[in-house]
C-alpha positions, 0 to 999 in steps of 0.5 A: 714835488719834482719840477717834472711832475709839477710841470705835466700837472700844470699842463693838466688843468690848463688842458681840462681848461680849455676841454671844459670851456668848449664843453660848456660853450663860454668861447662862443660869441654870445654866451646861451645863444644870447647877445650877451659876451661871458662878461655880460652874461656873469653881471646879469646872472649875479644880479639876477641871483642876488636882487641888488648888488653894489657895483664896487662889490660886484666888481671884486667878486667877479674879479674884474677891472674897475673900468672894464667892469663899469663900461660894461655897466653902462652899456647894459644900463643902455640896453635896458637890462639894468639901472643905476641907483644911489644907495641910501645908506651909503650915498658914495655907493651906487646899486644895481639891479636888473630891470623887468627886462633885465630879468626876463632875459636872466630867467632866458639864461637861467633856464637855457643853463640848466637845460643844456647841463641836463642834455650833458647829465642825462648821457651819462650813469646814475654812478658816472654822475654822482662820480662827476659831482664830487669831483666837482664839489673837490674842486671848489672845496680845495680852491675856496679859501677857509671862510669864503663862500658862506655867504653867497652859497646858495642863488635865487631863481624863478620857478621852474616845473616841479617847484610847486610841488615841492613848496607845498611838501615842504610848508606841510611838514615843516609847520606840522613838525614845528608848530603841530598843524595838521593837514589843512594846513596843506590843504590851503598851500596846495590851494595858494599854490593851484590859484598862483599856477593857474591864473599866472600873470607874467610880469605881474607875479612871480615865484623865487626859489631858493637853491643852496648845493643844488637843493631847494631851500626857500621860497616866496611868491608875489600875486597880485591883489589888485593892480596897485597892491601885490601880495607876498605869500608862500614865504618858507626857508629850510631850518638847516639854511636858517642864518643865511640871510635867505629869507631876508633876500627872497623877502628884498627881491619880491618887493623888487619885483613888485615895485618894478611891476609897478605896485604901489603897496605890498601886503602879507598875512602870517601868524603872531607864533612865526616870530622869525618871519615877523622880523624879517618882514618888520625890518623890510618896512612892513607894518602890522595893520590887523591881527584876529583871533582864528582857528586853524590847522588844528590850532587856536592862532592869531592871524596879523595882515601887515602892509608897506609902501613900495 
């Protein structure tokens, strides 16, 4: 390639730089019409994706200075949005996480993101969307190095309108495929998710989806059993996503939630056949207190309850 034509090609990207950052209003004083700064808005958001990070880790992955990234820490641990704490396998590390006030402004950032990407979306075409999305995934995939990204494909998020109906499309056929239940099986996630909807306690309960590439992939939801116990239910990961680490983080971030809330205990009801899930809940702490014979959905089962301290 010619000096000339590497030269207008530089001039190019920094041009779209500086069209894309208008577009998407990162210039502005505070990021989504909130009194956070890009910087602030970029730590909450991870946080709030994640559930737990460690600060030396998260510094790196959003490529910012050390002293920088840990004036920045404080000042929103000052503010009420996140705190600080020891890690317990590592005491050299400190971990992060958002406070229920942390989280309620990141689900205000979260939902006002994907609103306005939706008012940029609708103006255009079927076809002029599906042509602006593979430009998008050629770019990242052109400057993601070879083996990175694995991991942190894909973020958690609240629910949103729709989700519901989704994770009760999703249970039924995956367990019918899987393990043969029929639709009453659907019938009692459809009534879970109805109860959840219906009598919603904010601050109290709360739903995580899953997202990888735009697609939903898992979910878990917390309910309040009685105001020192919550309960884990609606628990699900798409087999294709299996691997991850998602069902073990949307398992970590509602017992976050749930301790934040201030529960004391958490408990869970599953089957004796969903050994994947068994392990996830055995390494998050939970313990299996009671298991009875049953029929159900069609099949002769073992239900187990397990429980944990928060």
């Amino acid at each position: 390639m010619g000096d000339t034509a590497l030269e207008k090609r530089i001039a190019d990207v920094r041009q779209f730089n500086r069209f894309y950052t208008q577009k998407i209003g990162v210039l502005h004083e505070g990021l989504l019409r909130s009194d956070f700064s890009l910087a602030e808005s970029r730590i909450v958001y991870e946080l709030g994706s994640r559930g737990t990070a460690t600060a030396a880790e998260l510094a790196r992955d959003l490529e910012l200075d050390a002293g920088y990234f840990s004036r920045l820490v404080r000042g929103l641990e000052r503010r009420g949005f996140l705190s600080r704490k020891k890690s317990k396998a590592d005491g050299r590390q400190m971990l992060l996480r958002l406070t229920a006030q942390g989280r309620k402004r990141y689900q205000v950032l979260d939902r006002r993101s994907h609103d306005d990407i939706a008012e940029m979306l609708v103006g255009l075409s079927e076809g002029e969307q599906k042509r602006l999305m593979s430009a998008f995934a050629t770019i990242t995939q052109l400057w993601t190095p070879a083996g990175e990204g694995a991991a942190q494909s894909y973020l958690l998020r609240p629910q949103r309108v729709g989700d519901m109906g989704w994770i009760i499309h999703r249970h039924a056929a995956l367990y019918g495929r899987e393990y043969g239940w029929d639709w009453t099986f659907e019938s009692m996630v459809a009534k879970v998710a109805a109860e959840f909807i219906d009598n919603f306690k904010p601050g109290r309960e709360c739903c995580w989806i899953a997202e990888k590439d735009g697609e939903v992939v898992g979910s878990a939801v917390v309910v309040e059993q009685s105001p020192t116990i919550a309960k884990l239910r609606l628990v699900y990961v798409e087999p294709h996503t299996r691997g991850l680490g998602i069902g073990k983080r949307l398992v970590e971030q509602c017992m976050d939630f749930a301790r934040d809330a201030g529960y004391r205990s958490m408990t869970l009801w599953t089957n004796d056949i969903l050994h994947a899930a068994r392990a996830i809940y055995q390494k998050a702490g939970f313990a299996l207190v009671k298991s009875e014979p049953h029929r159900s959905f069609g099949h002769e089962l073992v239900g187990e309850y397990w429980k944990t301290r928060l």
